[in-house]
C-alpha positions, 0 to 999 in steps of 0.5 A: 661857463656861461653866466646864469642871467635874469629874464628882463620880465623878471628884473621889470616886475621885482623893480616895478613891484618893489617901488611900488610897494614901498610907495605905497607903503610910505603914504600910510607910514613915514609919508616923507613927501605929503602933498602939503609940501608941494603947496605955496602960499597962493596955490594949495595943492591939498593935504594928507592925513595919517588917521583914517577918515571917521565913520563905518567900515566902507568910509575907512574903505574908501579912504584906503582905497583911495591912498593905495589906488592913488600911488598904485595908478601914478607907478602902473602909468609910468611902467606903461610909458617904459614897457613902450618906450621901443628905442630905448628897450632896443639899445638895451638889447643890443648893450654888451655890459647889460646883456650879460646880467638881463635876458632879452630872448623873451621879445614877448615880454614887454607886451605882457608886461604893459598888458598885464599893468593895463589891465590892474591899472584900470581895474584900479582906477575904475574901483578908485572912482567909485569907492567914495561912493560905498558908503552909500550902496552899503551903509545907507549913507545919503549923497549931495553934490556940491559945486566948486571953483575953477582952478589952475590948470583945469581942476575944481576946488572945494568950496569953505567947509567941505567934507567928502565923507561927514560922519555925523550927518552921515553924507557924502559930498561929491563935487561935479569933478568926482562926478564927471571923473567917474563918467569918464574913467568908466566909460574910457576903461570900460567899454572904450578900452575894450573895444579898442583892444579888440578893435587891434584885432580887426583893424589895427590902424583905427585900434591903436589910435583908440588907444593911444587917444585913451591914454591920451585923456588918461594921462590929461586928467591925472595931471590937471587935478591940482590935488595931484601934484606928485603926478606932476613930478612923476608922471609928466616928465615920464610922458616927455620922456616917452615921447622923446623916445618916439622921435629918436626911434624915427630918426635912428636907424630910420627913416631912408627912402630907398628904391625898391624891386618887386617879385610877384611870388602870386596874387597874395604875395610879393618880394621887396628887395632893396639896397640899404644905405651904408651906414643903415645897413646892419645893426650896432653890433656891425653885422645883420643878425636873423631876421632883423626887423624893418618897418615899411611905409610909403609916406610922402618923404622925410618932411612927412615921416611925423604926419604919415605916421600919424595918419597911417602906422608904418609894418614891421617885418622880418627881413633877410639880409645879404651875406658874404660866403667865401668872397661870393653872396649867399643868395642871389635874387632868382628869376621868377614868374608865378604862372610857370608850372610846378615842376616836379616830376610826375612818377617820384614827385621829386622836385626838378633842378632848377638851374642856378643863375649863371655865375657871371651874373652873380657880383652884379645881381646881388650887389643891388641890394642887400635886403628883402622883405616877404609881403602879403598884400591885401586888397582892401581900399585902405590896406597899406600892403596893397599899395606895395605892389606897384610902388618903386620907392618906400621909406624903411626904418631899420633894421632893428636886431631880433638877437633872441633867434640869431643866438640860438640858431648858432647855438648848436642845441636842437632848434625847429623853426615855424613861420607861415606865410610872409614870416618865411622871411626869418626861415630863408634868413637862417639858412644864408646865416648858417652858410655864411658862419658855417667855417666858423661853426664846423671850426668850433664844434670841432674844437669841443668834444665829440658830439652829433650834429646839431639839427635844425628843423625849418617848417613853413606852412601856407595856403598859397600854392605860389608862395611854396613854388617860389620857396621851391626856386629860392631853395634850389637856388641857394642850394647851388651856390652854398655851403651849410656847416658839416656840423649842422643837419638841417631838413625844411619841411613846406606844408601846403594847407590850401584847397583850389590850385594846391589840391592839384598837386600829388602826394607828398613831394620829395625834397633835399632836406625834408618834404613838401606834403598837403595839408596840415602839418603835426608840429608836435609828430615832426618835431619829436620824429627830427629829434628822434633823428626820423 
């Protein structure tokens, strides 16, 4: 019996949840680590009281806002540096001992999670700035600002006798920092961040770099304040920590300069194949698992890899992995040139055989190499893609396991597959996975109890005539030289949704497992019609 284990973004958010709010809750009750105990008898680093400031409600508001919104932005920020913290997530993943209490199959998850604190903790921060101020927008209170000294590291201090909310005189006193920070946290976690979100859309390079430089100048002015001193505790050890995953994340499993080939499966897309080193070749858990996960750049070599990444960000891509199948490879690297014609034959418009690569050629051609890559290239002056094209040489970080897929493709329930265009990578993947496990497979669905194959619908839509030519070569091919398990039904269905070359092409053409047809594909009707058995 399997054992029912916790979904990693609910095990993140009760942690995340439960010490933040016992953090919270600690600054209004037992208080067990005020900021007086950080002070010395030449450094003061500020004081906490239990009472609530005196005066009208939006004073004891803003003193409220102030407790709850200071602990709450000191636990959203490291939570952030965790939900980034990619090396370090990746080994959890692929750990035996916390796989089997943590579900790692949502690979999403972690990108809600910082999405979702990111958005609270600016929401936060925004109101935390601007609450000393609301005893002046809403109970008539007059404001003064008032400068102080400069202090170690980079923080103003209160000149004698100063009061930030006096309820006798009923004033606010701001000091050139409190006006400063609320300037800055507006603008950084207003419309910056926006912009930058939005900018990740468009141009992903110009984009993150905005946002990292945000967080940059967040995490800068919460530690400088010497009136913050758990942040020091807490936060900056948390910011080393993040950045040590960083660089461990470059050196492990990357990065290796590796000599690539190019396919030109047409104008938009190319095949990178390549033979990793030994030792890089395939995950911890000793065999590549689907659509495992490299990243390409095509920086200057190994004393360049920090500068190149800064410069330029390296692309994840899914990739397809080479496999034994009883002692030959599952796939071999198939000929191919885009302007031939697609051949199919006019009357039934079924694809013609496209003859096998000789076995001869077979211990040789796919002994060079042992990974590919499906890309779609941008012609874009700065667009990292293009240069793919032409170059013979990349450096590759990888491969990083998608663990999620490759369970449950092997699984036995009913699985449909969707990739469009270069995500075709994973799809291909899965076929060469289940040829090479396919003993195994029929071996243990043999052993249980009767039951129908289990089915497995592949679908790859596209607009790029060329790139369903050469899903057609790679098919025929793969077909001639394996063998899929007797316990598995699988179809593939292309779907061909671009105009120009693509409208030549008849109606819907007949293939092995499924169909290629024109136009857009109903997911839901295809979906419902394999598992209905259709």
């Amino acid at each position: 019996m399997m054992r029912k284990r916790v979904s990693y973004e609910a095990a993140f958010w009760a942690m995340f949840l439960t010490g933040t709010t016992l953090f919270i809750v600690d600054r209004f009750t037992t208080n067990v680590w005020t900021r007086q105990s950080f002070a010395t008898a030449a450094y003061t680093t500020g004081s906490d009281r239990f009472a609530l400031k005196e005066g009208p409600w939006t004073v004891k508001a803003y003193d409220i806002i102030a407790r709850v919104s200071g602990r709450y932005t000191m636990s959203a920020l490291n939570a952030l540096f965790f939900s980034m913290m990619k090396t370090s997530h990746q080994y959890l993943t692929e750990s035996a001992a916390v796989c089997r209490y943590i579900d790692f199959s949502d690979e999403t998850a972690s990108l809600r999670i910082h999405a979702r604190i990111g958005i609270s903790l600016c929401v936060v921060t925004i109101v935390h700035v601007w609450s000393i101020l609301f005893p002046v927008f809403l109970s008539k209170y007059s404001v003064q600002i008032i400068g102080g000294t400069l202090s170690f590291p980079l923080s103003e201090r209160k000149p004698a006798h100063f009061v930030d909310a006096d309820a006798a005189k009923r004033m606010i006193s701001m000091q050139c920092d409190d006006v400063y920070r609320l300037v800055l946290m507006s603008f950084l976690l207003g419309p910056l961040m926006v912009h930058s979100v939005k900018k990740m859309a468009a141009d992903y390079r110009l984009g993150i770099r905005l946002h990292q430089f945000i967080m940059l100048m967040y995490f800068i002015d919460i530690v400088r304040r010497h009136t913050h001193p758990h942040a020091w505790v807490l936060n900056v050890p948390v910011f080393f920590l993040w950045l040590v995953d960083y660089a461990w994340g470059l050196v492990r499993r990357g990065y290796v300069r590796v000599d690539v080939e190019a396919v030109h499966i047409g104008p938009e897309y190319v095949a990178l194949f390549w033979r990793h080193p030994a030792q890089r070749a395939a995950p911890p858990a000793g065999e590549p698992g689907i659509g495992d996960i490299v990243h390409l750049h095509h920086g200057e070599g190994r004393r360049h890899t920090f500068r190149c990444d800064t410069a330029e960000r390296k692309h994840p891509f899914t990739s397809l992995a080479r496999r034994s199948n009883r002692g030959r490879y599952t796939w071999t690297k198939p000929g191919y040139e885009y302007d031939l014609e697609f051949r199919v034959h006019g009357a039934t418009n079924t694809l013609e055989h496209v003859p096998p690569v000789p076995a001869s050629t077979l211990p040789t051609e796919a002994a060079r190499w042992d990974r590919c890559v499906i890309v779609r290239t941008y012609t874009a002056k700065h667009s990292l893609t293009r240069t793919f094209r032409t170059r013979r040489t990349l450096d590759v970080w990888g491969a990083f396991p998608t663990g999620a897929v490759t369970h449950i493709v092997r699984s036995g329930a009913p699985v449909l597959l969707v990739a469009g265009g270069s995500g075709c990578g994973y799809l291909l993947d899965a076929l060469h996975d289940l040829a090479h496990h396919a003993p195994r497979l029929d071996a243990r669905a043999a052993a249980g109890a009767p039951r129908p194959r289990a089915r497995l619908l592949c679908v790859l839509t596209t607009h790029d005539v060329h790139l369903v030519r050469w899903w057609s070569v790679v098919l025929a091919d793969f077909v001639a030289h394996n063998r899929l398990p007797a316990s598995r039904e699988v179809r593939v269905r292309l779907a061909l949704t671009g105009g120009g070359a693509a409208a030549a092409a008849a109606a819907p053409l007949e293939f092995r497992w499924g169909s290629v047809q024109r136009g857009r594909i109903d997911l839901g009707a295809a979906a419902a019609e394999f598992g209905g058995g259709g």
